[in-house]
PDBQT receptor file of N, H, CA, C and O in Angstrom, charges set to zero:
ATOM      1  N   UNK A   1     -13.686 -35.081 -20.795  1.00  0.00    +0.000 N 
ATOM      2  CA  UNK A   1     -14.008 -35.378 -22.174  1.00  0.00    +0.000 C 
ATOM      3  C   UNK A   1     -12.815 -36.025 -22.875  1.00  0.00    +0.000 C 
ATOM      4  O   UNK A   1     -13.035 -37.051 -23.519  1.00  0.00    +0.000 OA
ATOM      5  N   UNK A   2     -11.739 -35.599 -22.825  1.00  0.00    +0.000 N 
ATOM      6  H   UNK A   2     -11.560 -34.765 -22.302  1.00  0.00    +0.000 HD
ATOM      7  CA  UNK A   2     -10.554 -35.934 -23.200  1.00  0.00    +0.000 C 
ATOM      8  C   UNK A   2     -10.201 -37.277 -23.213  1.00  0.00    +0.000 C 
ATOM      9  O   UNK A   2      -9.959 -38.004 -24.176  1.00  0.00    +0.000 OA
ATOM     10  N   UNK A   3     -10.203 -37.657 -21.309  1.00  0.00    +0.000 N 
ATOM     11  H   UNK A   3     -10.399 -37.067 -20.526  1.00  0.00    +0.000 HD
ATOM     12  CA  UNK A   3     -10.442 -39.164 -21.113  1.00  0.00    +0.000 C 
ATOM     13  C   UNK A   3     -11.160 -40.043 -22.275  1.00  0.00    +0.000 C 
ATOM     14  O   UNK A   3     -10.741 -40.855 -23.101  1.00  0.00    +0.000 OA
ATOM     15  N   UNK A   4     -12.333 -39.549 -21.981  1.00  0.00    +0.000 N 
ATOM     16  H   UNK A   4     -12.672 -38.890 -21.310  1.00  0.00    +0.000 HD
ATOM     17  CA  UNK A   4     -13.856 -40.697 -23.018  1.00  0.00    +0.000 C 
ATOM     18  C   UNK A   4     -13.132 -40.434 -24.446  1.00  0.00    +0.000 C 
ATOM     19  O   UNK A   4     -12.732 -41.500 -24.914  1.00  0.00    +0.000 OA
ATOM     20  N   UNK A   5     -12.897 -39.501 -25.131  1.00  0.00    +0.000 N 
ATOM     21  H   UNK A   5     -13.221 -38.635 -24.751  1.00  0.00    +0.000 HD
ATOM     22  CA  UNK A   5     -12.225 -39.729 -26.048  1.00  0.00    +0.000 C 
ATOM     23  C   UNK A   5     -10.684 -40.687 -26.237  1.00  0.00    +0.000 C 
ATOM     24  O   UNK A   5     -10.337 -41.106 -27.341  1.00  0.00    +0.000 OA
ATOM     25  N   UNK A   6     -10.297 -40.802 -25.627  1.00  0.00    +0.000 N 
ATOM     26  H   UNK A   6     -10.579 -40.462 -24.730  1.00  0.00    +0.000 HD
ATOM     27  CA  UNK A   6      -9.003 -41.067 -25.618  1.00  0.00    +0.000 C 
ATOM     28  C   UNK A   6      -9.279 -43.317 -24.800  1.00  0.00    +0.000 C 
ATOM     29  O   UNK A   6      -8.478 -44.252 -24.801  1.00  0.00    +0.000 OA
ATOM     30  N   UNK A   7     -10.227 -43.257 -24.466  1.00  0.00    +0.000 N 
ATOM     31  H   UNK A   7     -10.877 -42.498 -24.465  1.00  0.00    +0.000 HD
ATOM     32  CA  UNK A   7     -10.689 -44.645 -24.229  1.00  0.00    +0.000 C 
ATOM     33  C   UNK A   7     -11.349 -44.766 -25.221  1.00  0.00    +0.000 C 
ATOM     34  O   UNK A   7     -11.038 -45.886 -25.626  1.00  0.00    +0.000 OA
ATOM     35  N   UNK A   8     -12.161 -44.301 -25.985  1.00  0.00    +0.000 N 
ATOM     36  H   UNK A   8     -12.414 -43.392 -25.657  1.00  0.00    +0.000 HD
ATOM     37  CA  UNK A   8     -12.896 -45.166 -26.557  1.00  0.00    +0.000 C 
ATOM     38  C   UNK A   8     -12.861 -44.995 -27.979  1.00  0.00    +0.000 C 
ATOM     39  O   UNK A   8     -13.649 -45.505 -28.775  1.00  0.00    +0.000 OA
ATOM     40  N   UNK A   9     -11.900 -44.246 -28.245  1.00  0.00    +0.000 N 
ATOM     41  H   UNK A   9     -11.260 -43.831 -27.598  1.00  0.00    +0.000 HD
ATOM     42  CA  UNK A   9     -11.137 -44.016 -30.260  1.00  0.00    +0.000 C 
ATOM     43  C   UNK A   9     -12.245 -43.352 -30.593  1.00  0.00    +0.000 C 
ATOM     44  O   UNK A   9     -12.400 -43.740 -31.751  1.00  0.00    +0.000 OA
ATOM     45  N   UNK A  10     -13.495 -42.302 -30.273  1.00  0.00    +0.000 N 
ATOM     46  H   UNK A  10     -13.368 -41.987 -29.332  1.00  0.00    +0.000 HD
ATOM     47  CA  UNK A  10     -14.709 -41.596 -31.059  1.00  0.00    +0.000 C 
ATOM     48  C   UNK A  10     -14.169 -40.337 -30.824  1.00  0.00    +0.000 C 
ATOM     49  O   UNK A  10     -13.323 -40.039 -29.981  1.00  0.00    +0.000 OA
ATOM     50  N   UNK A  11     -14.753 -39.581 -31.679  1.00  0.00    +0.000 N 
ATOM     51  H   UNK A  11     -15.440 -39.823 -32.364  1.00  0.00    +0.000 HD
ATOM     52  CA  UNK A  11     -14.679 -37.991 -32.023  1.00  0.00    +0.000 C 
ATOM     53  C   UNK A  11     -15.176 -37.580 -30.592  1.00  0.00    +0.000 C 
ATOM     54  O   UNK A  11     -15.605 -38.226 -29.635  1.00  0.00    +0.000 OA
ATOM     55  N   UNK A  12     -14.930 -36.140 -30.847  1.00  0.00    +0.000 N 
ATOM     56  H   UNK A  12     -14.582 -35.615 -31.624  1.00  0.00    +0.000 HD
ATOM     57  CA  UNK A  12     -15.059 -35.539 -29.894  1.00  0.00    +0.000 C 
ATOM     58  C   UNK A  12     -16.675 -35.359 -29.558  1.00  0.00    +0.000 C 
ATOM     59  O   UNK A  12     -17.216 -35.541 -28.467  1.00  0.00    +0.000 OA
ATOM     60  N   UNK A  13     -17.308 -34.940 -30.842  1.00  0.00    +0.000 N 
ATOM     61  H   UNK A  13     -16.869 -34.792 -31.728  1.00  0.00    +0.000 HD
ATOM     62  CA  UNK A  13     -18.491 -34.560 -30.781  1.00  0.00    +0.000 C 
ATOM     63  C   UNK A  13     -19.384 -36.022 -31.177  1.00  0.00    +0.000 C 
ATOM     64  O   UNK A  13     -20.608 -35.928 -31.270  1.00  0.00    +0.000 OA
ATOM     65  N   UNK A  14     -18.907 -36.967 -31.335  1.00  0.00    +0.000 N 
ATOM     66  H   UNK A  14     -17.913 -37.043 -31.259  1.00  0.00    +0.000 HD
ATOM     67  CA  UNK A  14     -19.409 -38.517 -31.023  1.00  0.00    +0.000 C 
ATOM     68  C   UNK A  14     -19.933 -38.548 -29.585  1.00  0.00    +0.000 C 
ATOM     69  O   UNK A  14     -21.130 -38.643 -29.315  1.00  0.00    +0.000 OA
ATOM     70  N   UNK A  15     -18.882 -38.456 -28.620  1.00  0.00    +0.000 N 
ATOM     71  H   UNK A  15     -17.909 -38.379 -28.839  1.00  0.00    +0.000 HD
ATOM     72  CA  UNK A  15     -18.984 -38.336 -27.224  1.00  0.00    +0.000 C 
ATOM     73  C   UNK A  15     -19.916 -37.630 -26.793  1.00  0.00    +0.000 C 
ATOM     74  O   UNK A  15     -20.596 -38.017 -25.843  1.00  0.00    +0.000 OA
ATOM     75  N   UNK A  16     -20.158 -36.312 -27.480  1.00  0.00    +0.000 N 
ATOM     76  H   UNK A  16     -19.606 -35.998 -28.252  1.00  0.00    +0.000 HD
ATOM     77  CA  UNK A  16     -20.987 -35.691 -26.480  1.00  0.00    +0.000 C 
ATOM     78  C   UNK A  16     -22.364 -35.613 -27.315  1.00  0.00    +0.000 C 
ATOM     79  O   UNK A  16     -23.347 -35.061 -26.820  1.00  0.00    +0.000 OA
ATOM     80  N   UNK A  17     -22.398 -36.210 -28.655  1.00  0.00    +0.000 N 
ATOM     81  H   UNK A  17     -21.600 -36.658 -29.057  1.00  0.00    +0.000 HD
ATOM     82  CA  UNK A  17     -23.632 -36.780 -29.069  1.00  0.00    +0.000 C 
ATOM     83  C   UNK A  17     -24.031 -37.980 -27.985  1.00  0.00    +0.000 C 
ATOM     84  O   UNK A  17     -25.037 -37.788 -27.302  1.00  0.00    +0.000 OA
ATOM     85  N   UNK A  18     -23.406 -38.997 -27.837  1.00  0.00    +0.000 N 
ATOM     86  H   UNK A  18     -22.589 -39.152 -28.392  1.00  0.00    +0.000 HD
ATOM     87  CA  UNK A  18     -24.360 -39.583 -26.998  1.00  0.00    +0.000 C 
ATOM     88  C   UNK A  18     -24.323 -39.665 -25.397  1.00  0.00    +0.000 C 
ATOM     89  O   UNK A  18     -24.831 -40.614 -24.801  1.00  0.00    +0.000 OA
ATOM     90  N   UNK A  19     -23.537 -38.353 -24.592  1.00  0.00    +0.000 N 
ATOM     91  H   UNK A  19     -23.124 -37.581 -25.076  1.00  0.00    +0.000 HD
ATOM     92  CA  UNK A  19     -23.749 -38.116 -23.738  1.00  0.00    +0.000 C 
ATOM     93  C   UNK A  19     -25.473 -37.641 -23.647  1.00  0.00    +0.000 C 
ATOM     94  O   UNK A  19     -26.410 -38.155 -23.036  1.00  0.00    +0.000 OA
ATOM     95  N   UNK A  20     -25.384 -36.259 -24.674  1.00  0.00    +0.000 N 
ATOM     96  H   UNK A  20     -24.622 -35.841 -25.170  1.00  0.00    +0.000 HD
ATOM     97  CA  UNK A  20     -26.643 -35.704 -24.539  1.00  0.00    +0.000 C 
ATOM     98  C   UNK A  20     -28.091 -36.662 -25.138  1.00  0.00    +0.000 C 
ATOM     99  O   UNK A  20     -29.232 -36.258 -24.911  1.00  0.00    +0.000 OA
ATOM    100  N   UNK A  21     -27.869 -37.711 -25.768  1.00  0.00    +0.000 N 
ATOM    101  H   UNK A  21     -26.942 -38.039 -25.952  1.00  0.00    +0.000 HD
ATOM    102  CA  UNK A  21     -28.809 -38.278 -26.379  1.00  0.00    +0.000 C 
ATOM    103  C   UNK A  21     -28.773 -39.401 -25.814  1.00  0.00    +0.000 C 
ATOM    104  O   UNK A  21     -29.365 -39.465 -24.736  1.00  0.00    +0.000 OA
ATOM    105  N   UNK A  22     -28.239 -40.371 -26.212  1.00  0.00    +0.000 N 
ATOM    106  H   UNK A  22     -27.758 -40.318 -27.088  1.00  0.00    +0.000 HD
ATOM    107  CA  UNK A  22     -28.405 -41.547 -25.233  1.00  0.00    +0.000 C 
ATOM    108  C   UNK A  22     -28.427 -41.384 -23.325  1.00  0.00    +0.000 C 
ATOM    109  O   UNK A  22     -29.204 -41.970 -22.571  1.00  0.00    +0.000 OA
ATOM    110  N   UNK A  23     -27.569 -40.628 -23.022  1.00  0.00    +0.000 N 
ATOM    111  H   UNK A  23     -26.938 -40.152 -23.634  1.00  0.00    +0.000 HD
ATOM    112  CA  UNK A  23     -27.874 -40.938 -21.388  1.00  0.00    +0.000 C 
ATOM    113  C   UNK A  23     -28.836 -39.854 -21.006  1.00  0.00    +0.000 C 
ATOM    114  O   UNK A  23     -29.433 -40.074 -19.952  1.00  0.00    +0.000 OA
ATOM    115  N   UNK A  24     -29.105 -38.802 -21.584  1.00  0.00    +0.000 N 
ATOM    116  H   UNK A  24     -28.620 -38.623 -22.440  1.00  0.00    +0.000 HD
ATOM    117  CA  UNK A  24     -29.883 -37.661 -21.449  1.00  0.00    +0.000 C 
ATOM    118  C   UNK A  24     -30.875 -38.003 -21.695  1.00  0.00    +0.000 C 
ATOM    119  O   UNK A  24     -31.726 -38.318 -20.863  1.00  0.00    +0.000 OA
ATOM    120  N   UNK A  25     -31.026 -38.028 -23.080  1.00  0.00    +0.000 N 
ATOM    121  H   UNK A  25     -30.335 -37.773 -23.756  1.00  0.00    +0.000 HD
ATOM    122  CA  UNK A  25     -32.286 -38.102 -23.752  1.00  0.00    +0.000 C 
ATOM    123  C   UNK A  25     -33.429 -39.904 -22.929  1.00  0.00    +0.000 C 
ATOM    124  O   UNK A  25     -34.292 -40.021 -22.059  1.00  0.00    +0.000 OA
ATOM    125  N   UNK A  26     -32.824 -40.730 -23.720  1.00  0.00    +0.000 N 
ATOM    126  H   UNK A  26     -32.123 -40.635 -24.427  1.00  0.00    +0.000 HD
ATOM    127  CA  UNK A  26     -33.274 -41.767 -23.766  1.00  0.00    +0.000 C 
ATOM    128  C   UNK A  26     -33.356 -42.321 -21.745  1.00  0.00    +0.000 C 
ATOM    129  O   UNK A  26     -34.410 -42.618 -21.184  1.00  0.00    +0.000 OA
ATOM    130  N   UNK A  27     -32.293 -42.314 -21.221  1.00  0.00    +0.000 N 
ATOM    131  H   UNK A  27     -31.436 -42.073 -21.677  1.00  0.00    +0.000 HD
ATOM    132  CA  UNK A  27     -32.193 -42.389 -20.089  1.00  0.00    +0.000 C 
ATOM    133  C   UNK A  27     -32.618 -41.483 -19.150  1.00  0.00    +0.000 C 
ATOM    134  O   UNK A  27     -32.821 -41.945 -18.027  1.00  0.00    +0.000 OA
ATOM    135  N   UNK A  28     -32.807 -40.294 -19.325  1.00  0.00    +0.000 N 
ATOM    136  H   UNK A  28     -32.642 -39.919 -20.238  1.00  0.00    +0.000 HD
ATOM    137  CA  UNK A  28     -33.417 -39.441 -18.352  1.00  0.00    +0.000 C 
ATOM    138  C   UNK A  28     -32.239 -38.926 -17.489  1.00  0.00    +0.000 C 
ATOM    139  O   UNK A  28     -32.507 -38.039 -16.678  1.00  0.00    +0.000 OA
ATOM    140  N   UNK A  29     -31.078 -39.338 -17.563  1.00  0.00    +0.000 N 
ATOM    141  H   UNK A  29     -30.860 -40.058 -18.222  1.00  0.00    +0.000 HD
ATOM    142  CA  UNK A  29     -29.957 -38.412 -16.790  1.00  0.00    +0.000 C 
ATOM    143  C   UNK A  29     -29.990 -37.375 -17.055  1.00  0.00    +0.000 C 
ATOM    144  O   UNK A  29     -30.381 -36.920 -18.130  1.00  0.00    +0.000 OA
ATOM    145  N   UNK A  30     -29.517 -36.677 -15.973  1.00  0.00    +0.000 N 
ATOM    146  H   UNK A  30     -29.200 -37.046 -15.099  1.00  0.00    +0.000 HD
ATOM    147  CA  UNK A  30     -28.923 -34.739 -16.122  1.00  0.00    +0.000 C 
ATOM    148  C   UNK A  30     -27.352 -34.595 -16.479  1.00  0.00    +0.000 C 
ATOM    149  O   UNK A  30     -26.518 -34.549 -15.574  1.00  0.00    +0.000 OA
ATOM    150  N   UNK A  31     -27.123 -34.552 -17.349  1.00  0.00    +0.000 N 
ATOM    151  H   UNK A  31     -27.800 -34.590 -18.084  1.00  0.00    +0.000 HD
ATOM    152  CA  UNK A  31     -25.766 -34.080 -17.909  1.00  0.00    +0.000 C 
ATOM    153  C   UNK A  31     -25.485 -33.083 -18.210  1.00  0.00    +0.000 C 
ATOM    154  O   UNK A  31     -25.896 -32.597 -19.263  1.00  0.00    +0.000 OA
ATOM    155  N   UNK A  32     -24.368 -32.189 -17.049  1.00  0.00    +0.000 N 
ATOM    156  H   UNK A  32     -24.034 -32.584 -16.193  1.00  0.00    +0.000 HD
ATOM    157  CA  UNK A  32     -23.966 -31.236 -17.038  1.00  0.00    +0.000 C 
ATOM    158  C   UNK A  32     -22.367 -30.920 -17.563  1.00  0.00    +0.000 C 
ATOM    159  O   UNK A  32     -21.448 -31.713 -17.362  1.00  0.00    +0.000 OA
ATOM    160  N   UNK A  33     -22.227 -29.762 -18.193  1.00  0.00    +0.000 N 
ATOM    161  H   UNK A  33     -22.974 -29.118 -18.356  1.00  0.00    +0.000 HD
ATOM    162  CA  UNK A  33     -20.691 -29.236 -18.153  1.00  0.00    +0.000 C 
ATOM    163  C   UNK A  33     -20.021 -28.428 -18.282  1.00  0.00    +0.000 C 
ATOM    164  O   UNK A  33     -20.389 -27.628 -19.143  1.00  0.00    +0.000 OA
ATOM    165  N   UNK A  34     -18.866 -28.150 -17.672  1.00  0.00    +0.000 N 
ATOM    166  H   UNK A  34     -18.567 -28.800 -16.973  1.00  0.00    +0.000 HD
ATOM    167  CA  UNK A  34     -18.320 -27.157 -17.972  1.00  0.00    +0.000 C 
ATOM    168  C   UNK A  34     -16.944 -26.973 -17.973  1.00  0.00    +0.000 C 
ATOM    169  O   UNK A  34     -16.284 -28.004 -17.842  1.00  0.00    +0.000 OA
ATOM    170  N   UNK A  35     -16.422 -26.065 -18.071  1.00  0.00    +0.000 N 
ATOM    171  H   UNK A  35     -16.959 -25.228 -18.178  1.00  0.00    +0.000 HD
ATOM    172  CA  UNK A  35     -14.996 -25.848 -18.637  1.00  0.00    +0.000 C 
ATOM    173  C   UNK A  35     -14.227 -25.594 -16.976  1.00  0.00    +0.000 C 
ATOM    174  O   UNK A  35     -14.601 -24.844 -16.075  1.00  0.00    +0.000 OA
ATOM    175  N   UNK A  36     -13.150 -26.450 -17.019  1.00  0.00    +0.000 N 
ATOM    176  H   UNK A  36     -12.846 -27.059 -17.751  1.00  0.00    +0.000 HD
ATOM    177  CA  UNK A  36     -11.989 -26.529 -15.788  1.00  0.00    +0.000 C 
ATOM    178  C   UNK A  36     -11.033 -26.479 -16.384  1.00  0.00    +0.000 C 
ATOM    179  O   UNK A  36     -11.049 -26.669 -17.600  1.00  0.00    +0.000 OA
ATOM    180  N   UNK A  37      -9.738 -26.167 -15.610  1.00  0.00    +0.000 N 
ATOM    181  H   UNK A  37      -9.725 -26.012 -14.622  1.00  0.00    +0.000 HD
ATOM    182  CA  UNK A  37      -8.715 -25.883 -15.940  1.00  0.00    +0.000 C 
ATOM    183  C   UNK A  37      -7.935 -26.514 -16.788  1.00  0.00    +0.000 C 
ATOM    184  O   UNK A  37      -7.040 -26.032 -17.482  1.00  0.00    +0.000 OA
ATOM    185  N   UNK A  38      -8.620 -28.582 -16.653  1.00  0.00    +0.000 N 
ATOM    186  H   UNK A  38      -9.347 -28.973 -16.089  1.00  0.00    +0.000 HD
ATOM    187  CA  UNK A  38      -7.959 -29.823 -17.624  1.00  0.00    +0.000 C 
ATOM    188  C   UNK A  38      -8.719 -29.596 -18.620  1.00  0.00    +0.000 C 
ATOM    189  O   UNK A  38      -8.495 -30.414 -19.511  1.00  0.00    +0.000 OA
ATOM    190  N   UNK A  39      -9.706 -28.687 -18.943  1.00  0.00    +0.000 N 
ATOM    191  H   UNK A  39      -9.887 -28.022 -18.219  1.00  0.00    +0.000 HD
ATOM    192  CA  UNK A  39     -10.705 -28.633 -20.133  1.00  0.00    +0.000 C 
ATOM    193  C   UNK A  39     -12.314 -29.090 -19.687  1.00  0.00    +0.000 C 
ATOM    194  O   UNK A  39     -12.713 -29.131 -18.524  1.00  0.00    +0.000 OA
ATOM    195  N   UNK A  40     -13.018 -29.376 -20.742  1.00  0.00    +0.000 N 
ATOM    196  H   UNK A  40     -12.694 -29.343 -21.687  1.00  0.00    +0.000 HD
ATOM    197  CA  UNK A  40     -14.533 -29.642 -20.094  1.00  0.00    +0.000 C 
ATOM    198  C   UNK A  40     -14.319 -30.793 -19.564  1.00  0.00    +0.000 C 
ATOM    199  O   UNK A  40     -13.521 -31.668 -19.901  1.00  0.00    +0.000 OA
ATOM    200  N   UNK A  41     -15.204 -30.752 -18.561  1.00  0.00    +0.000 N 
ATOM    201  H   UNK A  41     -15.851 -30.041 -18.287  1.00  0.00    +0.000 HD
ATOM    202  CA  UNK A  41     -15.838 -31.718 -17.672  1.00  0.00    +0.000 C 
ATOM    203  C   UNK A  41     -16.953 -32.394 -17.480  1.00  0.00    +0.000 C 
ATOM    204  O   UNK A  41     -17.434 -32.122 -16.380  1.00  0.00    +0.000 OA
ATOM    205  N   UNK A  42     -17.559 -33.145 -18.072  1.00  0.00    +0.000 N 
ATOM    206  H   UNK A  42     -17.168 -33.365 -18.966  1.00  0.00    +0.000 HD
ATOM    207  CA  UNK A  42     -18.985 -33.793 -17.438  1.00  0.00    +0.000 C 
ATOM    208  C   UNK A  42     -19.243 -34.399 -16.666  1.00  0.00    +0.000 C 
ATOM    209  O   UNK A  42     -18.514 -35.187 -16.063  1.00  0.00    +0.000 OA
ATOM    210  N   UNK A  43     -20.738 -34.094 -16.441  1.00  0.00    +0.000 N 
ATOM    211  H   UNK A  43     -21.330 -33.454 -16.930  1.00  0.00    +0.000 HD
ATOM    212  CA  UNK A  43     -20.860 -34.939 -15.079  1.00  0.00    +0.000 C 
ATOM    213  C   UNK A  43     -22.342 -35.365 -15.138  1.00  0.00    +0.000 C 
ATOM    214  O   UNK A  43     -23.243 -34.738 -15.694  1.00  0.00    +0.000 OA
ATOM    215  N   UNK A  44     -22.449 -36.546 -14.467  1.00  0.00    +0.000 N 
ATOM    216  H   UNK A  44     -21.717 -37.056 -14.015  1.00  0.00    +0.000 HD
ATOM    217  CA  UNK A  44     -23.926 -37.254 -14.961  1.00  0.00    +0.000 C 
ATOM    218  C   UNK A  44     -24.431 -37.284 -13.684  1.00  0.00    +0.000 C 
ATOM    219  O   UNK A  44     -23.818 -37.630 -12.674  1.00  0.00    +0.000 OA
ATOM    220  N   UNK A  45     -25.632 -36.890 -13.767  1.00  0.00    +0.000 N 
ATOM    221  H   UNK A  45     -26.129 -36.609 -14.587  1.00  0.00    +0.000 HD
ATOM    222  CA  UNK A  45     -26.718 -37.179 -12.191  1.00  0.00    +0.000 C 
ATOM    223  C   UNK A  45     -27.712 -37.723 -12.679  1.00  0.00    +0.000 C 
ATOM    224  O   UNK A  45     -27.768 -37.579 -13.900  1.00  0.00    +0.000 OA
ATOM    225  N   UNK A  46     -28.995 -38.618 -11.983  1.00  0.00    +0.000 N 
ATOM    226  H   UNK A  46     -28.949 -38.735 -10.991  1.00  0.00    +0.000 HD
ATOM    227  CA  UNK A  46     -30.132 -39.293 -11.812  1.00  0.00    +0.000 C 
ATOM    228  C   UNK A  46     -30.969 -38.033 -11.300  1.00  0.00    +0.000 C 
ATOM    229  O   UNK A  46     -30.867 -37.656 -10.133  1.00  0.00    +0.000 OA
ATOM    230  N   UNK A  47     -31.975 -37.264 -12.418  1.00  0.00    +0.000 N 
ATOM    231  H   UNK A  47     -32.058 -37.571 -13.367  1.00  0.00    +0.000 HD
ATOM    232  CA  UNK A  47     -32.714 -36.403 -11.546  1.00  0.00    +0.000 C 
ATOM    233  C   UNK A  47     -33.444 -36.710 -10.638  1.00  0.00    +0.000 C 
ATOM    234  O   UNK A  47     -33.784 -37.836 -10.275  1.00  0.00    +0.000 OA
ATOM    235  N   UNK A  48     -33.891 -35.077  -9.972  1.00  0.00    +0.000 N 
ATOM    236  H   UNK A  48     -33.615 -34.162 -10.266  1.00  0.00    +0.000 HD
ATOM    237  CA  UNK A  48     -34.195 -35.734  -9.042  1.00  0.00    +0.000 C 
ATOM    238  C   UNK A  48     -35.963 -36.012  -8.895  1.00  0.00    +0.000 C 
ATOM    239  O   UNK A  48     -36.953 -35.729  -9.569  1.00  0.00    +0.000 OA
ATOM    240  N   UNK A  49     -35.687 -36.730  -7.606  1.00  0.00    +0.000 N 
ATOM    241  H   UNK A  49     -34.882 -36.961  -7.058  1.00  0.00    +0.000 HD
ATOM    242  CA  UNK A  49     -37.319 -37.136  -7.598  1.00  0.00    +0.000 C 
ATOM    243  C   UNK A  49     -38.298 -36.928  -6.383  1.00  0.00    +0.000 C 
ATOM    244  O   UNK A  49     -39.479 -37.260  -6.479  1.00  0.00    +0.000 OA
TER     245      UNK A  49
């Protein structure tokens, strides 16, 4: 998360607004996450079929 923030100058919760909405929502990806030792982590999959 840190990364995507830190590339692309948006809030934190910018990011994970359109993680969950644009690639989730609209796209149908599975976006998962959770907390590691560098902090959260996401991760995007193509469900499955």
């Amino acid at each position: 998360m840190e990364e995507i923030v830190a590339a692309t100058g948006w809030q934190a919760h910018s990011v994970r607004g359109a993680m969950s909405g644009a690639l989730g929502k609209k796209l149908g990806l599975v976006v998962t996450s959770k907390k590691e030792g560098r902090g959260r982590v996401s991760r995007i999959d193509q469900p499955a079929r």
